[in-house]
CHARMM-style PDB file with segment names, atoms N, HN, CA, C and O in Angstrom:
ATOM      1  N   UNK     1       0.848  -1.169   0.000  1.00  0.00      PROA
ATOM      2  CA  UNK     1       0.000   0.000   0.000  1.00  0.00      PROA
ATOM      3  C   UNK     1       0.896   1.235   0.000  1.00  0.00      PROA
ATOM      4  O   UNK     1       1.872   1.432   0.724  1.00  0.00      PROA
ATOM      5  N   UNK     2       0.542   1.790  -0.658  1.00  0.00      PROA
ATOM      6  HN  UNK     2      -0.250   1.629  -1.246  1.00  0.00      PROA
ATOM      7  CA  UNK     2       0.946   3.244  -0.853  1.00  0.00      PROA
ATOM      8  C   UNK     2       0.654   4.588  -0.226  1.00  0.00      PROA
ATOM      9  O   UNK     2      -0.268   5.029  -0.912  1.00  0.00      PROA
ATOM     10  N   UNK     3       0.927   5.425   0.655  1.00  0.00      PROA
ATOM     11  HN  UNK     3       1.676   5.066   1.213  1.00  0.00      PROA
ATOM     12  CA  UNK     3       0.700   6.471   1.410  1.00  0.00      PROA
ATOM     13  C   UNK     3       0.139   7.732   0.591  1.00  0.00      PROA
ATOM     14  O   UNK     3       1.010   8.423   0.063  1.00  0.00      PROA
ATOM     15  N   UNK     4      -1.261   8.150   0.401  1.00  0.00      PROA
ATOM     16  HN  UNK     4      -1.969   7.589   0.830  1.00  0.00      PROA
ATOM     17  CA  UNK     4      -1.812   8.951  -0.433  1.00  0.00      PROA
ATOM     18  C   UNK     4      -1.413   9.967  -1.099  1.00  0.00      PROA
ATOM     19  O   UNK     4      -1.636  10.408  -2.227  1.00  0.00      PROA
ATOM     20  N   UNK     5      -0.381  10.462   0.344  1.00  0.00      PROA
ATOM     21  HN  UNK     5      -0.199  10.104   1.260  1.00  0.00      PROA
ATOM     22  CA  UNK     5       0.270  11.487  -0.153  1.00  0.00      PROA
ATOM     23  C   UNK     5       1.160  11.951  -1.527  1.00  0.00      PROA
ATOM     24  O   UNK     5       1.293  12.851  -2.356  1.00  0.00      PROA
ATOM     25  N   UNK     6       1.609  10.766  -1.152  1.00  0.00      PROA
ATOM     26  HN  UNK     6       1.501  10.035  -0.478  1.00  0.00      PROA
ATOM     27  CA  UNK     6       3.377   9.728  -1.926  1.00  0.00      PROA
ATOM     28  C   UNK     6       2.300   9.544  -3.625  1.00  0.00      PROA
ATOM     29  O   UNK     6       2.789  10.052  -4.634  1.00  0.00      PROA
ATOM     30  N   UNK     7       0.974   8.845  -3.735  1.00  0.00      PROA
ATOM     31  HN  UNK     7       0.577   8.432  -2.915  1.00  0.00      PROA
ATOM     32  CA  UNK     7       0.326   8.283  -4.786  1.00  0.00      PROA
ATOM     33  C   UNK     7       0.064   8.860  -5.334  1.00  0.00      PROA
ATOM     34  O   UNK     7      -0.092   8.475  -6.493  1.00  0.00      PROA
ATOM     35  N   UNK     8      -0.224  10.308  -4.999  1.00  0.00      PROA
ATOM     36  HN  UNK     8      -0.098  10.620  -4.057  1.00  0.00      PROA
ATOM     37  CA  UNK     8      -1.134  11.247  -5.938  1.00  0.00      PROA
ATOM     38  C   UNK     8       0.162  12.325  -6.304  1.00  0.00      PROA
ATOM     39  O   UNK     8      -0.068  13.163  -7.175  1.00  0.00      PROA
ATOM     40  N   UNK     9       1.492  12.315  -5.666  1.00  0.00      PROA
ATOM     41  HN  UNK     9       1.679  11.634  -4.959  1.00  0.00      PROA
ATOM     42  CA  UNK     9       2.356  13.066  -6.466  1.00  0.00      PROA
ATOM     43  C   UNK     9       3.091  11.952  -7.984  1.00  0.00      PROA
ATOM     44  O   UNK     9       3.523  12.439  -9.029  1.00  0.00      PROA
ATOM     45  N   UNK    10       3.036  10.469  -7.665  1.00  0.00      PROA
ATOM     46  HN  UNK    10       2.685  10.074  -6.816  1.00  0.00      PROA
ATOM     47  CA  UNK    10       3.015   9.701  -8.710  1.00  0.00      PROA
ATOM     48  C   UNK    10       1.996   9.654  -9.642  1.00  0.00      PROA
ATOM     49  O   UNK    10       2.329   9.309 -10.776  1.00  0.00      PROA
ATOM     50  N   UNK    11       0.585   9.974  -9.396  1.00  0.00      PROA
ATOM     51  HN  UNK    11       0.315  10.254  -8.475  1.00  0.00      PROA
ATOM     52  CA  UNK    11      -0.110  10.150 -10.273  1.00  0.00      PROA
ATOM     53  C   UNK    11       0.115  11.442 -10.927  1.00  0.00      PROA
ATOM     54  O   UNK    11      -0.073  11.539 -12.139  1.00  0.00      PROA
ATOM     55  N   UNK    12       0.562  12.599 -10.119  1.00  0.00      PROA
ATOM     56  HN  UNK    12       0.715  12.521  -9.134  1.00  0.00      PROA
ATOM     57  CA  UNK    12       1.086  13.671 -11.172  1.00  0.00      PROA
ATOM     58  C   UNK    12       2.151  13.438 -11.995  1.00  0.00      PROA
ATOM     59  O   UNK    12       2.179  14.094 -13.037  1.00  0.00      PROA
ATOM     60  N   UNK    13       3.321  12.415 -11.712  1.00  0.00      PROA
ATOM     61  HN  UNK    13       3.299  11.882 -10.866  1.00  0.00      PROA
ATOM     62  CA  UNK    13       4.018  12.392 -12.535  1.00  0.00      PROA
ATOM     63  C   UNK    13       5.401  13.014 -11.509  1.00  0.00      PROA
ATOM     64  O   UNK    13       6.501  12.635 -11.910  1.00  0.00      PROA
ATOM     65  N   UNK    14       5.410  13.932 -10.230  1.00  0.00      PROA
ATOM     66  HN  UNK    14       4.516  14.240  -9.905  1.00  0.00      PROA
ATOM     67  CA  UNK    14       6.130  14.240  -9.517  1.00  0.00      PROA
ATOM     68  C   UNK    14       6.959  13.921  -8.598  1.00  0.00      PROA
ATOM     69  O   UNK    14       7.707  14.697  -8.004  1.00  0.00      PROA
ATOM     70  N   UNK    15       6.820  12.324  -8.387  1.00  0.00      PROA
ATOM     71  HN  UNK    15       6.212  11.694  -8.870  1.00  0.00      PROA
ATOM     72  CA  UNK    15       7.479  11.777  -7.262  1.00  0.00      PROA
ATOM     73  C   UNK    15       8.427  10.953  -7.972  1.00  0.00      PROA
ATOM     74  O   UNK    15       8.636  10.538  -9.112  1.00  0.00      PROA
ATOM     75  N   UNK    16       8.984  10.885  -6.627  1.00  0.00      PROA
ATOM     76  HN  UNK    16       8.814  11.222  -5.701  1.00  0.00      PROA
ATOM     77  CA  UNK    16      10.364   9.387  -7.378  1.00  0.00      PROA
ATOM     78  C   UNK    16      10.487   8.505  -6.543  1.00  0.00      PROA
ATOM     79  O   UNK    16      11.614   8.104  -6.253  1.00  0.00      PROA
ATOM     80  N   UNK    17       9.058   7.848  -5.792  1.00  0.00      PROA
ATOM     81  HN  UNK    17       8.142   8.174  -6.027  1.00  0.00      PROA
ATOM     82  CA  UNK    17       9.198   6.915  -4.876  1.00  0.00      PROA
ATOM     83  C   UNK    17       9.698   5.856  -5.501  1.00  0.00      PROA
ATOM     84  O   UNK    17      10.775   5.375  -5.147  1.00  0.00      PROA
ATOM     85  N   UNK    18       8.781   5.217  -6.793  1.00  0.00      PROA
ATOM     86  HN  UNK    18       7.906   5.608  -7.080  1.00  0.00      PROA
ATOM     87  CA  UNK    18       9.023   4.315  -7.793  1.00  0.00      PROA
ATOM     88  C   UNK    18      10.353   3.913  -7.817  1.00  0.00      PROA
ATOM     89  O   UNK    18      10.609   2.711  -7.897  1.00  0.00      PROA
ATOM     90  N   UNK    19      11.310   4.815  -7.754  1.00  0.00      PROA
ATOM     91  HN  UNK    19      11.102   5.791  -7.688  1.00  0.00      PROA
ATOM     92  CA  UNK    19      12.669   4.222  -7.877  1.00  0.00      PROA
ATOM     93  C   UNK    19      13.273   3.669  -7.154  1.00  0.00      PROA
ATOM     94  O   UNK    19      14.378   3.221  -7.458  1.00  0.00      PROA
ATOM     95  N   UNK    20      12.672   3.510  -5.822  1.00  0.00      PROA
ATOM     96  HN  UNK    20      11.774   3.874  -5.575  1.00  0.00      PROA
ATOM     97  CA  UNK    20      13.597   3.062  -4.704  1.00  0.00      PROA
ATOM     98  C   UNK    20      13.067   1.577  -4.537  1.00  0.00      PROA
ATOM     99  O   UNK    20      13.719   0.630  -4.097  1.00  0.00      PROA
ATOM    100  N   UNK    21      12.060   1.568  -4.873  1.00  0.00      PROA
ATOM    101  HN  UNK    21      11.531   2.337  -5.231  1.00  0.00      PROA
ATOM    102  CA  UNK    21      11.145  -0.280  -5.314  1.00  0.00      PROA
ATOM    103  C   UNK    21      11.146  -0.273  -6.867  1.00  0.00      PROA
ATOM    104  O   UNK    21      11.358   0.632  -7.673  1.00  0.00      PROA
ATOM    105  N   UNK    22      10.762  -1.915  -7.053  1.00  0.00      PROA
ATOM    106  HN  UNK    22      10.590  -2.651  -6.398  1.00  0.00      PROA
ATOM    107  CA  UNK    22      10.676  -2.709  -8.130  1.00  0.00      PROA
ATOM    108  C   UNK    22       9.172  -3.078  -8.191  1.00  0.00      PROA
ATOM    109  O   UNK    22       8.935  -4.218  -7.790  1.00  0.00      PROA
ATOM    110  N   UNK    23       7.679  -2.062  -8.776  1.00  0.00      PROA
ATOM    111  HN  UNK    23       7.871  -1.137  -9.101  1.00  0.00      PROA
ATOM    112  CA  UNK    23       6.662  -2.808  -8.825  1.00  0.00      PROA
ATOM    113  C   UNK    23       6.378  -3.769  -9.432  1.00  0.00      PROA
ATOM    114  O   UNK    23       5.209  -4.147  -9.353  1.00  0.00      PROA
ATOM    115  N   UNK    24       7.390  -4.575 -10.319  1.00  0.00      PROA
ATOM    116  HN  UNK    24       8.339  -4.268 -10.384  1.00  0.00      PROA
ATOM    117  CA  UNK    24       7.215  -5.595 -10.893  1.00  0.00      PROA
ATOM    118  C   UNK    24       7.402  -6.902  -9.812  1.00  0.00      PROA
ATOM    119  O   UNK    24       6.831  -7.973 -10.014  1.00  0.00      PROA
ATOM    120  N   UNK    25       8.440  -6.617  -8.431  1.00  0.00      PROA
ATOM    121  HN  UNK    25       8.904  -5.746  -8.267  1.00  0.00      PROA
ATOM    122  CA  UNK    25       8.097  -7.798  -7.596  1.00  0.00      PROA
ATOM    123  C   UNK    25       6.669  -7.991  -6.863  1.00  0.00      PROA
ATOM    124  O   UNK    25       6.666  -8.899  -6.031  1.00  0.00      PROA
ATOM    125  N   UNK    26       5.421  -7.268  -7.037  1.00  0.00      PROA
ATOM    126  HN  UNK    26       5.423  -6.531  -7.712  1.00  0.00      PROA
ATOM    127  CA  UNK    26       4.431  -7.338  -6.613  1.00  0.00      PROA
ATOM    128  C   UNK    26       3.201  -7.694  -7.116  1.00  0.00      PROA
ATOM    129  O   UNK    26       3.017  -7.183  -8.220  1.00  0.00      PROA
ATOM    130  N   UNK    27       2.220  -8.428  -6.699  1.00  0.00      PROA
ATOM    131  HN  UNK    27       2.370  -8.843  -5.801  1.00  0.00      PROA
ATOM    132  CA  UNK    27       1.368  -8.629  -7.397  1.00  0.00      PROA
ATOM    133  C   UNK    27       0.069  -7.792  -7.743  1.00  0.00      PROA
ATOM    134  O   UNK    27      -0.770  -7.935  -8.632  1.00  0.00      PROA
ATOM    135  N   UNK    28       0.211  -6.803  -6.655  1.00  0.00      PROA
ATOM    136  HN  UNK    28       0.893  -6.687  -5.933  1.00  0.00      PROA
ATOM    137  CA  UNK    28      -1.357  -5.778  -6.729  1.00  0.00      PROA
ATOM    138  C   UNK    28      -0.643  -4.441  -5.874  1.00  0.00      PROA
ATOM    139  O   UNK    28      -0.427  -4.650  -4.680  1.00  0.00      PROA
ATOM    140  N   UNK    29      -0.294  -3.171  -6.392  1.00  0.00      PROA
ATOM    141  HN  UNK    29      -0.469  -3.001  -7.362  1.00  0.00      PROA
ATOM    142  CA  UNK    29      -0.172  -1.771  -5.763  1.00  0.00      PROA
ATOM    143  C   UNK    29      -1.373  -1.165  -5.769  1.00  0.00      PROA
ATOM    144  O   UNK    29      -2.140  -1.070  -6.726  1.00  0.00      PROA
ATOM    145  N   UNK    30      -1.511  -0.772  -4.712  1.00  0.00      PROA
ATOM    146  HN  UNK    30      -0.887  -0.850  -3.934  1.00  0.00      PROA
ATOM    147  CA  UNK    30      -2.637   0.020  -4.145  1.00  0.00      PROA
ATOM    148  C   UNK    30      -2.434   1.240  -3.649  1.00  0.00      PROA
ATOM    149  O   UNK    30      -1.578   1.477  -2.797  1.00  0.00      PROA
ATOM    150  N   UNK    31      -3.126   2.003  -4.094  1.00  0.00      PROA
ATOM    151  HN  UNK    31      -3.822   1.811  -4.786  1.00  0.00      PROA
ATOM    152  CA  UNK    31      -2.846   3.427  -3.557  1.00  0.00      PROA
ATOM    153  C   UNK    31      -4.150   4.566  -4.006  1.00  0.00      PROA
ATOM    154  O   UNK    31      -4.840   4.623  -5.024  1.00  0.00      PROA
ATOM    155  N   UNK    32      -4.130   5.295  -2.929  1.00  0.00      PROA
ATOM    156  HN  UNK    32      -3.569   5.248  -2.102  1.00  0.00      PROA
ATOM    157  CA  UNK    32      -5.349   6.507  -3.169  1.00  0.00      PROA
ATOM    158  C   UNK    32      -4.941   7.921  -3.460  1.00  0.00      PROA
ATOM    159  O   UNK    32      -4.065   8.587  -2.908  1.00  0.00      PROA
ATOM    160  N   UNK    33      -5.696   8.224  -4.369  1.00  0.00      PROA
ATOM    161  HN  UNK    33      -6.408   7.684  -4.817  1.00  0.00      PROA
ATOM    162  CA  UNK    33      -5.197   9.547  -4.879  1.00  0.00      PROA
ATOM    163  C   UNK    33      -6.299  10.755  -4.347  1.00  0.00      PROA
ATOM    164  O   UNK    33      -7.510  10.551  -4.261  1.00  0.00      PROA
ATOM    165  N   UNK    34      -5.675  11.965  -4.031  1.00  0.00      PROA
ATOM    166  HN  UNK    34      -4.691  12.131  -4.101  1.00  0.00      PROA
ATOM    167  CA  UNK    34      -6.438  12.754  -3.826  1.00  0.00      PROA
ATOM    168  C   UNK    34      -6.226  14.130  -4.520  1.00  0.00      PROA
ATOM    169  O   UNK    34      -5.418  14.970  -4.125  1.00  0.00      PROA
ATOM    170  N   UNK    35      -7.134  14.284  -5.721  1.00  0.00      PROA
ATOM    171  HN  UNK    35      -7.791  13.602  -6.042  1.00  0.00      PROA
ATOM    172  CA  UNK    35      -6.790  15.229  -6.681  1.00  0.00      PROA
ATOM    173  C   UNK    35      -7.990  16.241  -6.275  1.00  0.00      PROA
ATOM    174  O   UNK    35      -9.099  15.720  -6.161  1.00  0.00      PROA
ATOM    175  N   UNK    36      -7.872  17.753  -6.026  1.00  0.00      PROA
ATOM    176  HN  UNK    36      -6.971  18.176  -6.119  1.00  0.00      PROA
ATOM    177  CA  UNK    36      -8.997  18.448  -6.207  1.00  0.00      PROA
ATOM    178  C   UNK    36      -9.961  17.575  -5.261  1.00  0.00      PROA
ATOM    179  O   UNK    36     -10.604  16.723  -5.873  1.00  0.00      PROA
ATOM    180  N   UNK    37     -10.174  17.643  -3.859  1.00  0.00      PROA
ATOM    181  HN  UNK    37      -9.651  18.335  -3.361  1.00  0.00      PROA
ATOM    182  CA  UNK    37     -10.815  17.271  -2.771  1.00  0.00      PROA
ATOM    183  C   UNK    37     -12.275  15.769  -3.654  1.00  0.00      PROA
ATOM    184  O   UNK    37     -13.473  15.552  -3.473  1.00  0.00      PROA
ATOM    185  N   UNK    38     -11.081  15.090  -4.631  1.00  0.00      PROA
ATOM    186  HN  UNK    38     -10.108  15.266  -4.778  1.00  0.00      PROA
ATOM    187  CA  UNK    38     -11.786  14.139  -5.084  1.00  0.00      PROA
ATOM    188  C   UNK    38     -10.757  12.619  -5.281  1.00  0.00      PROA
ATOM    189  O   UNK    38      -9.904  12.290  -6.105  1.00  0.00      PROA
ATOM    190  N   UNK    39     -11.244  12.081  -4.296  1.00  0.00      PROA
ATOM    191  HN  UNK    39     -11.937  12.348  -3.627  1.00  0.00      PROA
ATOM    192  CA  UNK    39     -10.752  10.027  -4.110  1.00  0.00      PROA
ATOM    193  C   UNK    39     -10.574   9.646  -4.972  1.00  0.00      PROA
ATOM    194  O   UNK    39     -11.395   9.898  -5.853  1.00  0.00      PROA
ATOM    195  N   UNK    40      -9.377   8.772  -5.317  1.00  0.00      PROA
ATOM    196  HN  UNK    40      -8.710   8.567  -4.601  1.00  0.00      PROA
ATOM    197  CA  UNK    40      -9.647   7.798  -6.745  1.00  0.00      PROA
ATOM    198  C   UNK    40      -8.973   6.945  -5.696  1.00  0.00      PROA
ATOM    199  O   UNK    40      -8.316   7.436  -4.778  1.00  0.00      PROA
ATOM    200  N   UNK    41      -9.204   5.354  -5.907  1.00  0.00      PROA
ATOM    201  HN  UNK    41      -9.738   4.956  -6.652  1.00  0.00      PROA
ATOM    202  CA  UNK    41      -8.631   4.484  -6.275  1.00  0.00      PROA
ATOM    203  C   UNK    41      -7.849   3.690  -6.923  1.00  0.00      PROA
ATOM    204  O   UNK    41      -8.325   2.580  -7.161  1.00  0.00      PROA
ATOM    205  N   UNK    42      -6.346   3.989  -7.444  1.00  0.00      PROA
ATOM    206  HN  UNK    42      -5.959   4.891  -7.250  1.00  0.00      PROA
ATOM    207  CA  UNK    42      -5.749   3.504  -8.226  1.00  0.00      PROA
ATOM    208  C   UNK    42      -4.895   1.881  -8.162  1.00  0.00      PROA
ATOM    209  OT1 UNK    42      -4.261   1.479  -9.138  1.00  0.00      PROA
TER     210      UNK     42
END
């Protein structure tokens, strides 16, 4: 699971958590985005 905070600057395209893991060793990433006081589920 992913910390919302951390998810929704990867959904902008702004973070570089990604680099410090391999999501290919996993089978399901989960994480919530909060864009404009609106939830996604990614």
């Amino acid at each position: 699971m992913i910390d919302t905070f951390a998810m929704t600057k990867i959904w902008q395209g702004s973070h570089t958590m990604l680099r410090r893991c391999d999501p290919s060793q996993y089978k399901v990433i989960l994480g919530v985005i909060n864009e404009h006081h609106h939830w996604t589920i990614a």
